[in-house]
C-alpha positions in Angstrom: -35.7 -30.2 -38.7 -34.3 -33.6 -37.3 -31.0 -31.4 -36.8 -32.4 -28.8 -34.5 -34.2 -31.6 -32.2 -31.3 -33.5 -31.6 -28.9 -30.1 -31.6 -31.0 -28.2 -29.1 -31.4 -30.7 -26.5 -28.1 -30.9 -26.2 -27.0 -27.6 -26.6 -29.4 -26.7 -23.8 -28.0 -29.5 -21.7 -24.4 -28.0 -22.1 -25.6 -24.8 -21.1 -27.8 -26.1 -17.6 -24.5 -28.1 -16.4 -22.4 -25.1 -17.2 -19.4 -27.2 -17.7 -19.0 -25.3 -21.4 -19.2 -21.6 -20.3 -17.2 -21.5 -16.7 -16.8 -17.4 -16.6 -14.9 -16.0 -14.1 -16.7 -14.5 -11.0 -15.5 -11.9 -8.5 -17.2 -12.0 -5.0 -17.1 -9.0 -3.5 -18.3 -7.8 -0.2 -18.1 -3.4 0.6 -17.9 -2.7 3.9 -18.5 0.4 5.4 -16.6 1.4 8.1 -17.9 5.2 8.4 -20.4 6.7 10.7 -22.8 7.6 7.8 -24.2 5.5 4.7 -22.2 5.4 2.0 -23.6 5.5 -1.9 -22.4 3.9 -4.9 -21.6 5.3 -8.0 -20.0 5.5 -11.7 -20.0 1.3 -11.6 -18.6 -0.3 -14.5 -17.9 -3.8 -14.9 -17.5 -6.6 -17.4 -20.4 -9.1 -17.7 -23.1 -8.4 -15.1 -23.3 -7.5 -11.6 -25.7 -9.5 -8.8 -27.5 -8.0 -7.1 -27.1 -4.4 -8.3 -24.9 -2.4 -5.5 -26.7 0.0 -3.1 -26.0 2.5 -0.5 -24.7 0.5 2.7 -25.6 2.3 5.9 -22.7 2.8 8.8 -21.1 -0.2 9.9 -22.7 -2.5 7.7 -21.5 -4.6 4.4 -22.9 -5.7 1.4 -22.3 -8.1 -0.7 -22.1 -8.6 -4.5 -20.9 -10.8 -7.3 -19.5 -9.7 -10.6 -19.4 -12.6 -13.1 -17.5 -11.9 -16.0 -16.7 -12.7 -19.7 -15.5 -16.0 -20.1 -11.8 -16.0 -18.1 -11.9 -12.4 -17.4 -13.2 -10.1 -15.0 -13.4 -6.4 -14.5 -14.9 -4.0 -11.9 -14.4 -0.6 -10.8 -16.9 1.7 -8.3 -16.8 4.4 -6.1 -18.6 4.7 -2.7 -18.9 8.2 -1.2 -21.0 9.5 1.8 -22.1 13.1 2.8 -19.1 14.0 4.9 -16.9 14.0 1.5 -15.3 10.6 1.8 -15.1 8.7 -1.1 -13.2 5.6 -2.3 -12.6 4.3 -5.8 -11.7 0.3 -6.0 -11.2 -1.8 -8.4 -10.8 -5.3 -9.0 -10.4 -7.7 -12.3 -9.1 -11.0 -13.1 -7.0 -12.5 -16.6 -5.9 -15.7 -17.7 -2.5 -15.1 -18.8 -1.4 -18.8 -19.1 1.4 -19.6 -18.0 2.0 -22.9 -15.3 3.1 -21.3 -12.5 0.5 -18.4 -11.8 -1.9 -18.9 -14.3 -4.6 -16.2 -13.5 -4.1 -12.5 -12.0 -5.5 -10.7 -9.8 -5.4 -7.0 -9.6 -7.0 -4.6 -6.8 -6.8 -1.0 -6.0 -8.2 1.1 -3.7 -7.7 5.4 -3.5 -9.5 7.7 -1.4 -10.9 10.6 -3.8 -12.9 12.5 -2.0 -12.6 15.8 -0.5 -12.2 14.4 2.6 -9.5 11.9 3.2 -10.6 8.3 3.6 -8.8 4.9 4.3 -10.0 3.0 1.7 -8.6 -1.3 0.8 -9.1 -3.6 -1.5 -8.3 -7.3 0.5 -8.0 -10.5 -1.7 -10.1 -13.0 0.0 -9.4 -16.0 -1.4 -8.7 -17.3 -4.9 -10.3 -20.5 -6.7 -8.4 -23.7 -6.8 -9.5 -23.8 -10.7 -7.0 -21.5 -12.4 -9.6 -22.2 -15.5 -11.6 -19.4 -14.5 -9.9 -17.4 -12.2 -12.5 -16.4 -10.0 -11.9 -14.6 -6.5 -13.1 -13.1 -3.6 -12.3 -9.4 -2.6 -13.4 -7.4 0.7 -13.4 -3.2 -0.1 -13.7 -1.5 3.0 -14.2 2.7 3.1 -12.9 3.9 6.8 
């Protein structure tokens, strides 16, 4: 019993300063660049997603964070409105330690509707700790 007083304290200390589970967070803002509102779908991430996405009305951006599983991060969704554009991004980080470019950062972005649509996936900037390998990422749907 003395054990779990003095163990949960500071178990529950480690876990409010967060300095022993750092995991990875993508921040990502869709933008919609259409005429019309644009819905998501078929989301599917690693870890958990805040807030949940939702349509985004012409013109307009939302934003979004996707925090991950310890170093490692992994999002994909589609956005698609009712004049057959729709866009497929994705966007992930890994630790793959090495020195010189510790973390990686892959995006994509393909228009896979029935009507074509620009669609990019921008790298925003890129945390100074390669610990975690956290980013920011802009999608935009044209």
């Amino acid at each position: 019993m003395k054990l779990i007083k003095i163990a949960l304290p500071a178990a529950l200390l480690l876990l409010a300063s967060g300095a022993a589970f750092a995991s990875a967070q993508i921040n990502i803002t869709a933008t919609n660049n259409t005429t019309t509102t644009v819905t998501p779908s078929n989301a599917n991430y690693a870890g958990y997603v805040t807030p949940l996405p939702a349509q985004i009305i012409a013109s307009q951006s939302q934003s979004y964070t996707n925090v991950g599983l310890g170093n490692v991060t992994s999002f994909h969704i589609d956005y698609s409105n009712t004049a057959g554009k729709k866009c497929h991004f994705d966007a992930a980080s890994f630790n793959q330690s090495t020195p010189t470019s510790p973390c990686l950062y892959p995006v994509a972005a393909k228009s896979t509707g029935g009507t074509y649509a620009t669609c990019t996936a921008t790298i925003t900037s890129v945390s100074s700790n390669p610990a975690n390998c956290s980013f920011s990422v802009t999608f935009t749907i044209r």
